[in-house]
C-alpha positions in Angstrom: -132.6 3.6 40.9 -130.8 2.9 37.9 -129.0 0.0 40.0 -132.3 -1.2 40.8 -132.6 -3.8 38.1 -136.1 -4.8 39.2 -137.3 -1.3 38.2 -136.2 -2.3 34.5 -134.6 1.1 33.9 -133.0 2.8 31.2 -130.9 6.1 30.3 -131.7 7.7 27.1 -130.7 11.1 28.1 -128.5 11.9 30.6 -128.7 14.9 32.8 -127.9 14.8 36.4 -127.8 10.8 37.5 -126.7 12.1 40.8 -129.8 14.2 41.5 -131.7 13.2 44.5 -135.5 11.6 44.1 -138.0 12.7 46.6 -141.5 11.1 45.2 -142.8 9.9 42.1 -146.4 10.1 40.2 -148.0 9.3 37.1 -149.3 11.5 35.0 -151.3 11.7 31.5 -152.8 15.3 31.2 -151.6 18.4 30.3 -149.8 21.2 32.4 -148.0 18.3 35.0 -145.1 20.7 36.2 -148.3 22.2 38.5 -148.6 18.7 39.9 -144.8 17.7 40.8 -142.8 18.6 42.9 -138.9 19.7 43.3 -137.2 16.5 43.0 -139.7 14.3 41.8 -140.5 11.8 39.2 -143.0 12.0 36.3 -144.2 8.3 34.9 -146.0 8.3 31.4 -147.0 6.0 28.9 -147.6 9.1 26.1 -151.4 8.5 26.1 -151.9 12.6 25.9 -149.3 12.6 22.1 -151.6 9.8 20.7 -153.1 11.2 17.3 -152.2 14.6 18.7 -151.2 16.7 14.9 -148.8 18.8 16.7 -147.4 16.2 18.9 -143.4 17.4 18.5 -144.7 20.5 20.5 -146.4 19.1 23.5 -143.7 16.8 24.1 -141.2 19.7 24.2 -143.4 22.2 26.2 -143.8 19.1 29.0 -140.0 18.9 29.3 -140.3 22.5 29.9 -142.3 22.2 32.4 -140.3 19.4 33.8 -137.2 21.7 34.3 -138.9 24.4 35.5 -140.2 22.8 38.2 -137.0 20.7 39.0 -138.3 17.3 38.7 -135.6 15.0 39.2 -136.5 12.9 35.8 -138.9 11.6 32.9 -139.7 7.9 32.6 -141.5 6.6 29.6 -143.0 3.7 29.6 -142.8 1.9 26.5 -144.3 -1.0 24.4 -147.9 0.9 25.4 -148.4 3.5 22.8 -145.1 4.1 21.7 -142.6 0.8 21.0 -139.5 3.8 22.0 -139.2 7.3 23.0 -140.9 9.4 20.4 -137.7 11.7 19.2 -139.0 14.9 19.2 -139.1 14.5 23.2 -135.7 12.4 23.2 -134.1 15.7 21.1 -135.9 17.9 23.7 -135.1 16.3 27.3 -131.3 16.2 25.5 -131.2 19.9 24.7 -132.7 20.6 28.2 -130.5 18.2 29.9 -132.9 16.8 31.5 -133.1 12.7 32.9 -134.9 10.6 30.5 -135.1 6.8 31.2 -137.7 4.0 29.9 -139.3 1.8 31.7 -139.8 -1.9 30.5 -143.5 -2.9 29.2 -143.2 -5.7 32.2 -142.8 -3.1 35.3 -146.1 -1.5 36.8 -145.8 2.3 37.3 -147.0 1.5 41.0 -143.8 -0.5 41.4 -141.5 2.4 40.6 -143.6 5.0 42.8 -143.6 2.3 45.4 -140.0 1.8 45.7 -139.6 5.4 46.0 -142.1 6.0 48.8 -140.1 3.1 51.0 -136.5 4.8 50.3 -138.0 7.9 51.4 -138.8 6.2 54.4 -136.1 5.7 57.6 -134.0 2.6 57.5 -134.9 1.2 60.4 -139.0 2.2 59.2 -138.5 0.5 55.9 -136.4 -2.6 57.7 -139.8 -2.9 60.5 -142.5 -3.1 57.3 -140.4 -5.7 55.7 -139.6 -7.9 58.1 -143.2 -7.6 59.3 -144.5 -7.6 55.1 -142.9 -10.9 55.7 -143.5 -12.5 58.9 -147.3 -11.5 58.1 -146.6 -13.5 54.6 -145.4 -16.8 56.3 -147.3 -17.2 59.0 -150.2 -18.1 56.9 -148.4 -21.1 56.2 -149.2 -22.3 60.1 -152.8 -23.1 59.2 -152.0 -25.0 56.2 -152.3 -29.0 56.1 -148.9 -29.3 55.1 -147.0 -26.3 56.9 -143.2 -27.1 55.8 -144.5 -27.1 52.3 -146.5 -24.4 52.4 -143.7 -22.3 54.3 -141.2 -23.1 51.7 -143.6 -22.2 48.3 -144.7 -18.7 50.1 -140.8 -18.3 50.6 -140.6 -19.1 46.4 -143.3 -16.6 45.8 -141.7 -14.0 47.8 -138.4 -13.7 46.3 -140.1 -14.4 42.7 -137.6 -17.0 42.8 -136.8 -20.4 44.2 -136.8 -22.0 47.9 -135.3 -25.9 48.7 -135.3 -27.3 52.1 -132.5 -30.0 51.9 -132.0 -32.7 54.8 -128.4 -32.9 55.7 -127.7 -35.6 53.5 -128.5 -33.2 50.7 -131.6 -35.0 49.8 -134.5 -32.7 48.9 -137.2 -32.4 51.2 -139.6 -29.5 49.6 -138.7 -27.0 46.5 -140.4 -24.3 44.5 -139.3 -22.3 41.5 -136.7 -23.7 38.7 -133.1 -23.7 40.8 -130.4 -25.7 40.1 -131.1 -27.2 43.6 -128.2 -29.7 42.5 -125.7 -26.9 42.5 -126.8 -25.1 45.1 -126.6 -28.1 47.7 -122.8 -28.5 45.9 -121.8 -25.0 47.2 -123.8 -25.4 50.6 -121.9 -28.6 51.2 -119.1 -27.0 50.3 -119.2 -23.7 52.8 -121.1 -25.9 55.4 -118.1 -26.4 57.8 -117.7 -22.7 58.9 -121.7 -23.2 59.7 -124.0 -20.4 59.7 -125.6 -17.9 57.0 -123.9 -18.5 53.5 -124.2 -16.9 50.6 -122.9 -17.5 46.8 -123.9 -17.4 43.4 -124.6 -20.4 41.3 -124.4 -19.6 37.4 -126.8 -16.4 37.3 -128.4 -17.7 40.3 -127.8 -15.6 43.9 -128.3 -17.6 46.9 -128.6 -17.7 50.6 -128.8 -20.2 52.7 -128.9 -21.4 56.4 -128.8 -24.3 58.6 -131.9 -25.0 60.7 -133.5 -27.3 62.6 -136.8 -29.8 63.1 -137.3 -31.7 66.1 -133.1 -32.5 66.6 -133.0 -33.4 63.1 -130.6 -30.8 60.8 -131.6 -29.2 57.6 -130.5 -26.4 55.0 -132.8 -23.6 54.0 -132.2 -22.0 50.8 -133.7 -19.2 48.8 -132.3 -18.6 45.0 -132.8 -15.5 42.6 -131.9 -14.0 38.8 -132.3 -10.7 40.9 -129.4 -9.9 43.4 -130.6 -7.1 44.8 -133.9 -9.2 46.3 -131.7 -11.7 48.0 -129.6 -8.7 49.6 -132.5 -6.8 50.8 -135.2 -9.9 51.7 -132.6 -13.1 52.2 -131.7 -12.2 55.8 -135.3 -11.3 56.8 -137.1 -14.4 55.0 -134.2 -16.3 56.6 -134.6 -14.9 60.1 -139.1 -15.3 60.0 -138.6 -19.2 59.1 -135.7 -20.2 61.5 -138.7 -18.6 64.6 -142.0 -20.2 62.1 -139.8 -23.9 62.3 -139.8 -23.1 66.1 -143.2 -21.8 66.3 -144.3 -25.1 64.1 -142.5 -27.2 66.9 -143.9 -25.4 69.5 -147.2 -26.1 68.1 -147.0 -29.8 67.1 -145.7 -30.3 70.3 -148.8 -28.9 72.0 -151.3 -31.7 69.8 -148.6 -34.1 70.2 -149.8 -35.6 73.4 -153.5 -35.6 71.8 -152.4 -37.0 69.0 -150.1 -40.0 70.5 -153.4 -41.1 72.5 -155.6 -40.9 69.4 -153.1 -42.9 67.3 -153.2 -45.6 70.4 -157.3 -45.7 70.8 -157.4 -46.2 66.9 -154.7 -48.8 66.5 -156.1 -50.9 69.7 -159.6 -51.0 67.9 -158.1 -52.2 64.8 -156.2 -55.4 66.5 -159.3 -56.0 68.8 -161.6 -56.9 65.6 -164.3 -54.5 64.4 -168.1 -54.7 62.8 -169.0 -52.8 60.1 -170.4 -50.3 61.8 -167.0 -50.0 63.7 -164.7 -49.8 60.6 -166.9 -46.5 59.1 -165.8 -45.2 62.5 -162.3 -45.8 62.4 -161.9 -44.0 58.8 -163.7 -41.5 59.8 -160.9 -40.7 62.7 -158.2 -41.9 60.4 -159.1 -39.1 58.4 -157.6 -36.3 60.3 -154.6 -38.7 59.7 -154.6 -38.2 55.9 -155.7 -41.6 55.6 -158.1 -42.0 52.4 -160.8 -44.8 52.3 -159.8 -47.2 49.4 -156.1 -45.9 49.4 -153.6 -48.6 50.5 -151.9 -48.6 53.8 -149.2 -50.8 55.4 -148.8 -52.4 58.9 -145.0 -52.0 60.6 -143.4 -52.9 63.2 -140.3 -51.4 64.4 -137.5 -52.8 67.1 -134.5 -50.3 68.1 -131.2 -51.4 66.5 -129.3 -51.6 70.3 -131.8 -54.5 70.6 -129.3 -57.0 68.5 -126.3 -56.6 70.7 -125.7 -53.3 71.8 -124.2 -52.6 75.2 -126.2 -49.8 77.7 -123.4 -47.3 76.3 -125.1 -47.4 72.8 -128.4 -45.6 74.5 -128.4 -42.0 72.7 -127.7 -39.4 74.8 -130.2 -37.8 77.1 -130.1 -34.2 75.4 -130.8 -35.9 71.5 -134.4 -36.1 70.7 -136.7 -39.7 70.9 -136.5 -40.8 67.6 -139.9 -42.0 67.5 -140.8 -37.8 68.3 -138.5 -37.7 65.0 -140.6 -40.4 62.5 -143.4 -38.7 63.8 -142.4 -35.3 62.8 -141.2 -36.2 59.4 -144.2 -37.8 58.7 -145.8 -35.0 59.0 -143.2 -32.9 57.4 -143.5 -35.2 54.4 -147.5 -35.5 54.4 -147.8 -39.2 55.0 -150.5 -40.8 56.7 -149.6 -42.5 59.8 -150.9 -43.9 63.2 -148.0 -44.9 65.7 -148.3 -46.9 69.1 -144.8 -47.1 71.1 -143.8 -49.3 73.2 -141.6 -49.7 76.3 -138.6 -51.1 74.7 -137.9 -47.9 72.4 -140.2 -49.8 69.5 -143.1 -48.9 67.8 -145.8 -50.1 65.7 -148.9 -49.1 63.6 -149.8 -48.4 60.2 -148.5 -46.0 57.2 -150.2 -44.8 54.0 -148.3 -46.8 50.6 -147.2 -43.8 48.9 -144.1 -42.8 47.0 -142.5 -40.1 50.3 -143.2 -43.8 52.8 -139.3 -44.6 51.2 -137.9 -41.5 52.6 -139.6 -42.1 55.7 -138.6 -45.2 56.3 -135.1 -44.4 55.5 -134.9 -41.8 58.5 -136.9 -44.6 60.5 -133.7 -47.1 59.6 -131.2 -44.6 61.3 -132.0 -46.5 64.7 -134.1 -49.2 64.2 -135.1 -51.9 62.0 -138.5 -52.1 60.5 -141.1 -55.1 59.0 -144.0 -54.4 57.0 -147.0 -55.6 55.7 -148.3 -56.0 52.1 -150.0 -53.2 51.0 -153.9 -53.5 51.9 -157.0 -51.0 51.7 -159.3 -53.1 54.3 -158.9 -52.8 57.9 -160.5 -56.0 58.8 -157.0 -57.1 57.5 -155.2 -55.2 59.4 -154.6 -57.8 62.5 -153.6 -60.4 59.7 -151.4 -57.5 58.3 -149.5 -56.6 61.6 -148.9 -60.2 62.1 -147.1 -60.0 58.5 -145.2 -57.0 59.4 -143.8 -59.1 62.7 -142.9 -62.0 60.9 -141.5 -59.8 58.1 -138.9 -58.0 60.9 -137.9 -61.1 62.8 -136.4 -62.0 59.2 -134.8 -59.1 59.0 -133.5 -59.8 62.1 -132.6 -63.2 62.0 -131.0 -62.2 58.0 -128.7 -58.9 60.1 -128.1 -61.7 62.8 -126.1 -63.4 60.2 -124.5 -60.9 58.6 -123.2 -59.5 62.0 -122.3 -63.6 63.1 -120.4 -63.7 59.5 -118.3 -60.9 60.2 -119.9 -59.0 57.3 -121.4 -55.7 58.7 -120.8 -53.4 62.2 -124.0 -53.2 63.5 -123.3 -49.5 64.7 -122.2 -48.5 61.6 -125.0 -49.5 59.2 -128.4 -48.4 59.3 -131.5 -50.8 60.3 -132.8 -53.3 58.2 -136.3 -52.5 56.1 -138.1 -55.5 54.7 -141.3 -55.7 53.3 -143.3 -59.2 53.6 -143.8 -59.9 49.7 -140.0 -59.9 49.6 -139.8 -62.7 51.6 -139.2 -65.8 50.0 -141.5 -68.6 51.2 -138.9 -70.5 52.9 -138.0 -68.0 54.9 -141.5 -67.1 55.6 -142.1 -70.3 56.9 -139.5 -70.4 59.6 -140.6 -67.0 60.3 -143.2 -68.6 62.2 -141.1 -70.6 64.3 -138.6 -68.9 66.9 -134.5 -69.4 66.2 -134.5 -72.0 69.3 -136.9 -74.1 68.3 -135.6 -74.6 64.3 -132.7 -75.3 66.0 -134.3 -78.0 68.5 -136.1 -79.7 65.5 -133.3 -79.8 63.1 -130.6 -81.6 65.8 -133.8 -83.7 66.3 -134.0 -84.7 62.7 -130.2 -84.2 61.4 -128.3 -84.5 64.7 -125.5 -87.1 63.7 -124.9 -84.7 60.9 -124.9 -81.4 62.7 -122.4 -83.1 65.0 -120.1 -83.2 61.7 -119.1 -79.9 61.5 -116.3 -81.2 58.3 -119.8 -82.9 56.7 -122.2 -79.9 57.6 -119.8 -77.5 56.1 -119.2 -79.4 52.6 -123.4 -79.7 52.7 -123.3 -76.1 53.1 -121.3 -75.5 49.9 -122.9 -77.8 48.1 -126.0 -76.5 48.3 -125.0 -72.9 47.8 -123.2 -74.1 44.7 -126.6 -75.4 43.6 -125.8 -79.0 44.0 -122.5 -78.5 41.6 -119.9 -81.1 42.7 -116.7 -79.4 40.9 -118.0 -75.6 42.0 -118.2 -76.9 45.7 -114.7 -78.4 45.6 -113.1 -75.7 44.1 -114.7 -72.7 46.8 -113.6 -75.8 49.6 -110.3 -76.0 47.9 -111.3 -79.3 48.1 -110.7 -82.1 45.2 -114.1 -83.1 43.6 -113.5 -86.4 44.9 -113.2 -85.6 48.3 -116.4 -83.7 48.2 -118.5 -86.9 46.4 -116.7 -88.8 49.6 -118.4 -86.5 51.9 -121.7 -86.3 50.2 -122.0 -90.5 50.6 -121.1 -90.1 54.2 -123.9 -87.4 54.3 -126.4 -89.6 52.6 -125.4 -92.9 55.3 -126.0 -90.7 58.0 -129.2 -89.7 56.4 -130.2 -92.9 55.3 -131.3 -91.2 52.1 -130.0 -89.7 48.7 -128.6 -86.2 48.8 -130.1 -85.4 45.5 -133.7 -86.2 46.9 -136.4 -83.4 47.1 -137.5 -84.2 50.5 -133.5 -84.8 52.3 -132.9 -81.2 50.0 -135.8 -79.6 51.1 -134.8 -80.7 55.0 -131.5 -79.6 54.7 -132.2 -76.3 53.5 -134.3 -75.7 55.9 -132.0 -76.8 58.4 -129.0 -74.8 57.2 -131.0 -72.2 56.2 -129.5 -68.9 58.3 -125.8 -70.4 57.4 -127.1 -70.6 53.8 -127.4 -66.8 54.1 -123.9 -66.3 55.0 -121.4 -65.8 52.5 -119.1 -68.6 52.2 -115.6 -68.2 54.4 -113.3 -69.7 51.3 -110.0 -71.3 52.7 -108.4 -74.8 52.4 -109.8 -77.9 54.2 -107.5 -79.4 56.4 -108.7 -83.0 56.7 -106.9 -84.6 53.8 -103.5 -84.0 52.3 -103.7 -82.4 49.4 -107.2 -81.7 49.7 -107.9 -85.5 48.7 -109.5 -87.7 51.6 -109.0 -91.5 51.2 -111.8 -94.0 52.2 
């Protein structure tokens, strides 16, 4: 018991540490060796010496009682009535050679007594009430809003300690308690190739953790305490109840999952068909259950797979990994945002997401596999049409912008995750040919600027020129060109165009013409159509 560090223990007099302890009770009154046992503990606090005259002599006739009936030990509990062990009964247990400890002002007698009545118990007894102590514990965490929180601050409160669930990245999902959840995710990382339980100690923190799993997706649990004995006698059982709660949670999302799916569709096709008045009030009244608030900003999205731009039939995921839109829609619910979602038959989806700070993380597990537009933020849903259409123009940016940066040679489109843009980042420009597909930019600038899109040496140096905002000498030298050469082929440029280069309108045009190659970084190298780099007229 001494060992026990949770039953704040101390030895003041030492007898037999070895002797066996069979119960334990509290006691205040006179004549207590009738009420013990062989074996057994007495608890006091030293109520019955308070004020007593001849206190020095009660406190020696109790430790004769005490050995005569063979009780195992004395605890005082101090910082009551007494700040220490009164010495008259120190002096006496020490002459008697009886066990005298002192319990600290912070640990409840019914603690001590409890601990005792479970070691009496069997192992496998004790190991049944625990594990069922805690299964009872977290599955109260089902019914909450929030479950995966919930689960992991019951977990916290168990161990007195603290509980992180990390995503594999090592990113923090949910935490309770004061752990150096930093560290801890250092040494998990660390001991995460031989897989399975670990367990370690970070400064004066124990730990135990284990990999589980949500929907496909792979996450750490890990539970942290100052006391080493509750993560040896609790971390396997906590660990254990939440890997079969996680399941049970699946199990049970994937019940409401269908329900929910169609609900998300009926709300989202009501939106985009227009609504009344009347209609709206409906519509937030079923977003509720969504943890959409009234007067609390949402976004429109839109969201196209990634194998979409490119990718041959062999870039399909596998049959056994979960949909990915199963996944958003389980971290969304993991991280308590509000969302409706509508797929589609090309692996896309759509709808609309609650503005708050966890939408980032969301749409960074979102990105994995697809890219993503979205809307300004808005709190009417007679916007919401308007705001989809945002969200669509918004991702055919970020397509056309990943277009180019695969075209250029910059990025591998399986390697890098999906592109994320939201519609105030979009620049006006680019807005503007948003609205117009690729082919048809195209058709209208060779129908405006054909003779100098035929002029791939002219295009190239407009190009530059342009991107060097308009600076002759910064164009030659990324052409490797000399300055004169470039001023030769801006006066070609403006006889094709029948118009100064330096005009806003002919600028304006041409930016808009060469806009996606404007996007491109520049390929430097040296142009081979003069000697020297110097063309002559």
């Amino acid at each position: 018991m001494l060992a026990e560090r949770h039953l704040g223990l101390k030895t003041v007099t030492e007898g037999d540490l070895d002797r066996r302890v069979r119960g334990a009770h509290s006691m205040e009154i006179e004549g207590a060796g009738q009420w013990l046992r062989r074996d057994w503990l007495m608890l006091t606090t030293g109520l019955r010496f308070v004020g007593l005259p001849d206190a020095d002599l009660h406190q020696a006739t109790l430790v004769e009682e005490l050995v005569r009936c063979e009780a195992a030990a004395l605890l005082f509990g101090v910082g009551v009535h007494f700040k220490e062990v009164p010495p008259a009964l120190r002096e006496a247990a020490e002459a008697a050679g009886l066990n005298l400890l002192t319990v600290d002002p912070s640990v409840p007698f019914l603690q001590i007594e409890q601990h005792v009545y479970e070691s009496e118990l069997s192992s496998d007894a004790h190991t049944l009430r625990q594990r069922l102590r805690i299964q009872e514990d977290l599955l109260d965490a089902l019914a909450a809003d929030q479950p995966v929180k919930a689960l992991v601050h019951r977990i916290g409160a168990l161990t007195h300690g603290a509980a992180i669930l990390y995503e594999e990245s090592g990113r923090v999902v949910e935490s309770t308690g004061q752990g150096p959840t930093v560290l801890i995710w250092s040494a998990v990382r660390a001991g995460s190739s031989g897989g399975g339980r670990q367990g370690f100690t970070v400064g004066r923190w124990h730990v135990t953790a284990r990999p589980v799993a949500l929907r496909g997706v792979g996450y750490w649990i890990a539970i942290a305490s100052r006391r080493e004995q509750v993560i040896d006698e609790l971390g396997q059982p906590i660990l254990d109840a939440t890997q079969k709660l996680l399941g049970a949670m699946r199990g049970l999302r994937a019940l409401t999952a269908a329900q929910s799916v169609t609900e998300a569709a009926e709300i989202l096709r009501t939106i985009r068909s227009g609504m009344t008045p009347d209609t709206a009030s409906r519509v937030w009244d079923r977003l509720r259950s969504f943890r959409f608030e009234r007067e609390r900003a949402m976004r429109a999205f839109v969201a196209t797979p990634k194998g979409g731009e490119g990718a041959s039939s062999t870039d399909s995921p596998a049959p056994t990994q979960p949909d990915r839109r199963d996944v958003v829609l389980e971290l969304a619910q993991t991280y308590g945002l509000p969302l409706v979602l509508e797929a589609d038959e090309t692996g896309g989806f759509s709808g609309l997401a609650g503005d708050r700070v966890v939408l980032d993380d969301w749409l960074r597990e979102a990105a994995r596999t697809h890219h993503v537009g979205l809307s300004e933020p808005f709190d009417d849903l007679h916007l919401a049409r308007a705001r989809t259409r945002d969200a669509e123009r918004a991702l055919r940016v970020a397509l056309r912008r990943r277009h180019s940066a695969v075209k250029a040679g910059t990025t591998e489109e399986s390697e890098r995750p999906g592109s994320v843009l939201r519609f105030e980042d979009v620049d006006l420009v680019t807005w503007l040919l948003a609205s117009r597909s690729p082919d048809a930019v195209t058709a209208k600038a060779r129908q405006q600027l054909g003779d100098l899109l035929a002029r791939e040496d002219l295009t190239a140096t407009v190009a530059a020129y342009l991107t060097c905002n308009q600076d002759v000498r910064a164009t030659a030298q990324a052409m490797f060109l000399h300055p004169n050469s470039v001023r030769y082929r801006l006066h070609r440029v403006e006889e094709l165009l029948g118009a100064p280069i330096t005009s806003a309108v002919v600028v304006a045009n041409l930016y808009l013409a060469l806009h996606d190659r404007l996007a491109e970084p520049h390929q430097g190298g040296r142009d081979d159509d003069g000697p020297s780099g110097v063309e002559s007229a």
